[in-house]
C-alpha positions as CSV (number, residue, x, y, z in Angstrom):
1,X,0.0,0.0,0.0
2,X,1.7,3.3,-1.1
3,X,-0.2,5.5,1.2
4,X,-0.2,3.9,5.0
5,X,-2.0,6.2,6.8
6,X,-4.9,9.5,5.9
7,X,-4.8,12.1,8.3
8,X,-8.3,14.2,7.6
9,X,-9.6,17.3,9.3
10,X,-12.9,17.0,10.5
11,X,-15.4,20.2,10.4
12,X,-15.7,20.8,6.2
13,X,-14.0,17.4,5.0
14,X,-14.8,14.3,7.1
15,X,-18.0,15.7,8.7
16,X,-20.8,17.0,5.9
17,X,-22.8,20.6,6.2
18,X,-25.5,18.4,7.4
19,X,-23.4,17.5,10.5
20,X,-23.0,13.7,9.7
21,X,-20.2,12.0,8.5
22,X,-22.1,9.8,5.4
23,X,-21.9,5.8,5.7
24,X,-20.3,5.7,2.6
25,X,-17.3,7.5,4.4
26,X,-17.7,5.2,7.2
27,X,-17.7,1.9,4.9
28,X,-14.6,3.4,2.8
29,X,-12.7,4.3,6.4
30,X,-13.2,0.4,7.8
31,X,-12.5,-1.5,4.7
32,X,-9.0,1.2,4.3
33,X,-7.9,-0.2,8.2
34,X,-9.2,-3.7,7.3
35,X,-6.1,-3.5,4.3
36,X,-4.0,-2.2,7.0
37,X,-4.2,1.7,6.3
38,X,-4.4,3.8,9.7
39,X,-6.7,6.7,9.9
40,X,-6.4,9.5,11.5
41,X,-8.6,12.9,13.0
42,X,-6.7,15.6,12.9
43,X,-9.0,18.6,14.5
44,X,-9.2,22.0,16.3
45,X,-11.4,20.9,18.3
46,X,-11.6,20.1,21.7
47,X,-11.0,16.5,22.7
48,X,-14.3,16.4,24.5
49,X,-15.7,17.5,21.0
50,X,-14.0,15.2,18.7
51,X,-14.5,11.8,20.7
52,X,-17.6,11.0,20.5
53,X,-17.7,11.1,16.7
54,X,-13.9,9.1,16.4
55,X,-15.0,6.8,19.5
56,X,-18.2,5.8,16.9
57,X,-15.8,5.3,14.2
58,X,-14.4,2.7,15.8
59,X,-11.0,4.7,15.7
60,X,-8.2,3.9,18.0
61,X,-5.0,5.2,18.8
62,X,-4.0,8.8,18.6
63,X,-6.3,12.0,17.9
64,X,-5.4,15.7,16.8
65,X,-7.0,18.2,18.7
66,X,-6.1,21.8,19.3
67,X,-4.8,22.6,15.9
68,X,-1.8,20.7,16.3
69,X,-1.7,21.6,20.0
70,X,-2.4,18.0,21.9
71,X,-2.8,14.7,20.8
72,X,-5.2,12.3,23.1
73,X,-5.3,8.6,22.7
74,X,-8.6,7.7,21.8
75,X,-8.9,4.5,24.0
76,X,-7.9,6.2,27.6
77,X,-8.8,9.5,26.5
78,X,-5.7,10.8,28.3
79,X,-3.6,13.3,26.5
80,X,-0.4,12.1,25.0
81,X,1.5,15.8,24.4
82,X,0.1,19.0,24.5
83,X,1.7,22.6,24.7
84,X,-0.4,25.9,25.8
85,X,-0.2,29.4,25.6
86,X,1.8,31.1,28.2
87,X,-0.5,32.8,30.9
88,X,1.8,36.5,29.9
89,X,1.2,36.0,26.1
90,X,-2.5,34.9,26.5
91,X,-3.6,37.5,29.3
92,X,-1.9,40.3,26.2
93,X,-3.2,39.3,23.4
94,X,-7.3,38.9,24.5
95,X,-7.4,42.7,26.1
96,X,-5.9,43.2,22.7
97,X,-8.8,41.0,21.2
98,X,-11.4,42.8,23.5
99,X,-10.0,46.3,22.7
100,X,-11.4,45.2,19.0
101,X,-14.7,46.3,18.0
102,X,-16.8,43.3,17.0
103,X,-14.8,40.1,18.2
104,X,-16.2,37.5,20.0
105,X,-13.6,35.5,21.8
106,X,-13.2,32.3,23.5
107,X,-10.5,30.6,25.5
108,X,-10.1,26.2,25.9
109,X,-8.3,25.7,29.1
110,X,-8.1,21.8,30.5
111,X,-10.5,20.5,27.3
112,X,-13.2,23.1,28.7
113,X,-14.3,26.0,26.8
114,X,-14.7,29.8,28.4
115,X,-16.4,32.5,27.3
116,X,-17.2,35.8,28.9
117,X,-21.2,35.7,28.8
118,X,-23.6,34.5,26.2
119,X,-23.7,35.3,22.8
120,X,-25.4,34.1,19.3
121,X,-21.7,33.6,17.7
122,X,-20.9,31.6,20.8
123,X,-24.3,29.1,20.9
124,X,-24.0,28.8,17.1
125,X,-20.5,27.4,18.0
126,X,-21.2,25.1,20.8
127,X,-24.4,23.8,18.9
128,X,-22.4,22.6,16.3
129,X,-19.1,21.1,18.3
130,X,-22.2,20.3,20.5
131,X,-20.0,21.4,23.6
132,X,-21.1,24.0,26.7
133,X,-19.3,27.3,27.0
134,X,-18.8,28.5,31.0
135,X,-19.1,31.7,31.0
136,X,-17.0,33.7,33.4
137,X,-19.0,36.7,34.2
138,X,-16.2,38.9,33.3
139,X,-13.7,39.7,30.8
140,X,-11.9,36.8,29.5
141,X,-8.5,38.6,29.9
142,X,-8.8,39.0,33.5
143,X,-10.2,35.7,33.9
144,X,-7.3,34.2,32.6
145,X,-4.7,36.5,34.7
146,X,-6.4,36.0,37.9
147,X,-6.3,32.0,37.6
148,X,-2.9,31.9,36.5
149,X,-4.4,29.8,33.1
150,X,-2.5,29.0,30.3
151,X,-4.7,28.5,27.6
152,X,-4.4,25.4,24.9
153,X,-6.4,27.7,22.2
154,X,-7.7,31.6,22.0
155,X,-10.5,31.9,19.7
156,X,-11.8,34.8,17.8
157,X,-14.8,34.7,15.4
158,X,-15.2,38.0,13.5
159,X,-17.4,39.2,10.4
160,X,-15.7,37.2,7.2
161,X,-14.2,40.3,5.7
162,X,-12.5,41.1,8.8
163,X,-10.9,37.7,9.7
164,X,-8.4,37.9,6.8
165,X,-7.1,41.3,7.8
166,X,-7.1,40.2,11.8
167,X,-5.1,37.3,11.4
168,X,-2.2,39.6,9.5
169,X,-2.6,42.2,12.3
170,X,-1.8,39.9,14.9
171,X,0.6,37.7,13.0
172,X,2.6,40.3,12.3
173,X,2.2,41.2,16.4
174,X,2.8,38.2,18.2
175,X,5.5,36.9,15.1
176,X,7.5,34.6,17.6
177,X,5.0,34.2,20.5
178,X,1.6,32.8,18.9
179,X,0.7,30.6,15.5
180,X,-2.4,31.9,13.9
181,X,-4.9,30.3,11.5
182,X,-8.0,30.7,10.1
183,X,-10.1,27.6,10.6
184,X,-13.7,29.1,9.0
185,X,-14.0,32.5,6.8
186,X,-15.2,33.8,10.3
187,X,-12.6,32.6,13.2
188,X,-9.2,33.6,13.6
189,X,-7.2,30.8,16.1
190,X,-4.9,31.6,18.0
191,X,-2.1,28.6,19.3
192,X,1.2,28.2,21.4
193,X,4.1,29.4,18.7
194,X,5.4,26.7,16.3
195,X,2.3,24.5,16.7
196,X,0.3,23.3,13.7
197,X,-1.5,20.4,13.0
198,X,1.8,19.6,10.3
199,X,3.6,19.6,13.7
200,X,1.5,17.3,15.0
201,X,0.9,15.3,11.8
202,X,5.0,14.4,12.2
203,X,4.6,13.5,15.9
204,X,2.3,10.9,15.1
205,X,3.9,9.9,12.3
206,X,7.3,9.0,14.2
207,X,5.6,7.3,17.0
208,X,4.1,4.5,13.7
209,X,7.7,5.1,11.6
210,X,5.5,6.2,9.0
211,X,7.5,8.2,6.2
212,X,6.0,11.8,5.1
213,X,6.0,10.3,1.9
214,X,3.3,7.6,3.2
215,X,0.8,9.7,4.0
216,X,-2.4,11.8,2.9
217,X,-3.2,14.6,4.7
218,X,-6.8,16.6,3.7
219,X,-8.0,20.0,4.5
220,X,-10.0,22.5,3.9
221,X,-9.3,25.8,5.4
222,X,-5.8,28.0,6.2
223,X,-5.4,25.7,9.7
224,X,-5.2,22.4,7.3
225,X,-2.1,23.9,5.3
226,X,1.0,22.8,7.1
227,X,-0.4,19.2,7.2
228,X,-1.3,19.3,3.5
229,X,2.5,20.7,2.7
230,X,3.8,17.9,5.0
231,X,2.3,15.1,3.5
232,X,3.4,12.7,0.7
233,X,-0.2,13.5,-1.2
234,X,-1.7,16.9,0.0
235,X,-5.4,17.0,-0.9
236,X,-7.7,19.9,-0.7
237,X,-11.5,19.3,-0.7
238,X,-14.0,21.0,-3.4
239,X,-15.2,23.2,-1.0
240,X,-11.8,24.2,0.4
241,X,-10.7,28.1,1.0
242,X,-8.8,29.4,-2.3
243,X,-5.7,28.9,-0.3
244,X,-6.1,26.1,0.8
245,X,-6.2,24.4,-2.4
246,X,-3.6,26.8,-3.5
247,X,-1.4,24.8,-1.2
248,X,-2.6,20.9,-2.5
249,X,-1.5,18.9,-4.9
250,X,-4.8,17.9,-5.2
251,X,-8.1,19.2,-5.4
252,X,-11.1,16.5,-4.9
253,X,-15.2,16.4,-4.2
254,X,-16.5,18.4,-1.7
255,X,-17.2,17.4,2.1
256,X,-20.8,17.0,1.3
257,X,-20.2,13.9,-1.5
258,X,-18.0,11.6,0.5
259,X,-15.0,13.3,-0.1
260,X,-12.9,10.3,1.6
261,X,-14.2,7.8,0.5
262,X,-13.2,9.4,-2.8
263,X,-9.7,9.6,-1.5
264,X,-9.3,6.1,-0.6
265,X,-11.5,4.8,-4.0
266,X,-8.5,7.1,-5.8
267,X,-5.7,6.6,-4.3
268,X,-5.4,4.1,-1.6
269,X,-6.6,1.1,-3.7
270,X,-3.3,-0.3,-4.2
């Protein structure tokens, strides 16, 4: 089998815009690990987000979560590596985030997401990762100074136009103390510095010898790019951001008609 293992984001490539992954993506996945393939989720979601949908798939061994900033092991659900914001760098940059006029932020600390109180933006967002968001009572910035947390992610979802132009505003700010990504046309994420789910991809991939050059990795938005560059195959889905496929070598169907099980039909077959 040229291609041992598929690493596949989740939100706009496994999962459809009807929230289900399809059973033909399910079928493909089992008969792929029945030849031996591995498959892998590699999310920025929380862990407490991504396991029940990876725990149903029957998945075991290691998980993405974070954007590249933990990996859990399915099984024990126990967290294998992770890396978080420094407390300084997080407490700075969200009474930056607060100072902005229309961004609604979020903090995961300890697999739990924080918010500061209730907001449409925010329920959207836990209805769909179909997580609960505490809310804090008061700003997020001094929630985080007064515990002493360091943060795993900082999220900020924005109007689309905006989230472009916010994400080179702080890049070019924190250059050396924070990764940012854009992981929907509205949400800028915010991660400890060097960490990207390529990162992580490579982690995984030396703990099962697996070469680069054995691997799929498959994306859609500006987050998915470093695994996508880092893999022997780098596949962009239909519906994929413009730079995202930019980045691919290939671009296939869309999330919404079974793009993996396209993937593996295409090019894991051998």
């Amino acid at each position: 089998m040229k291609y041992k293992a598929i690493f596949s984001d989740f939100d706009g490539t496994l999962y459809s815009d009807n929230f289900e992954i399809s059973q033909k993506n399910i079928d493909a996945i089992h008969d792929y690990e029945a030849r031996g393939g591995k498959f892998f989720v590699a999310t920025g979601r929380l862990f407490q987000a991504i396991y029940p949908h990876v725990s149903a798939l029957g998945l075991k061994g290691e998980v993405i979560v974070y954007q590249g900033g933990g990996i859990f092991d399915i099984e024990s659900k126990k967290a294998l590596w992770q890396q978080a914001i420094s407390n300084e760098v997080a407490v700075e940059c969200l009474r930056k985030l607060e100072a902005e006029e229309n961004s609604v932020n979020m903090v995961y600390i300890d697999d739990k997401c924080y918010g500061t109180e209730p907001h449409y933006a925010i329920d959207m967002f836990c209805k769909i990762c179909k997580i609960e968001c505490i809310f804090v009572g008061e700003k997020l910035s001094d929630y985080v100074a007064r515990t002493g947390a360091t943060p795993n992610k900082l999220l900020a979802m924005v109007e689309p136009q905006d989230a472009l132009p916010l994400a080179e505003k702080y890049g070019k700010a924190y250059d050396g103390k924070l990764a940012l990504m854009r992981s929907q046309p509205f949400m800028v994420e915010f991660t400890a510095y060097g960490l990207s789910k390529g990162a992580a991809v490579e982690k995984v991939c030396k703990i099962h010898n697996l070469k680069r050059e054995e691997i799929i990795c498959v994306g859609d938005a500006d987050n998915d790019i470093p695994m996508i560059k880092y893999a022997g195959l780098g596949i962009a889905v239909m519906n994929a951001m413009e730079t995202t496929k930019a980045a691919a070598d290939v671009v296939g169907v869309s999330n919404n008609h079974d793009a993996i099980a396209w993937i593996i039909e295409n090019y894991c077959k051998d």
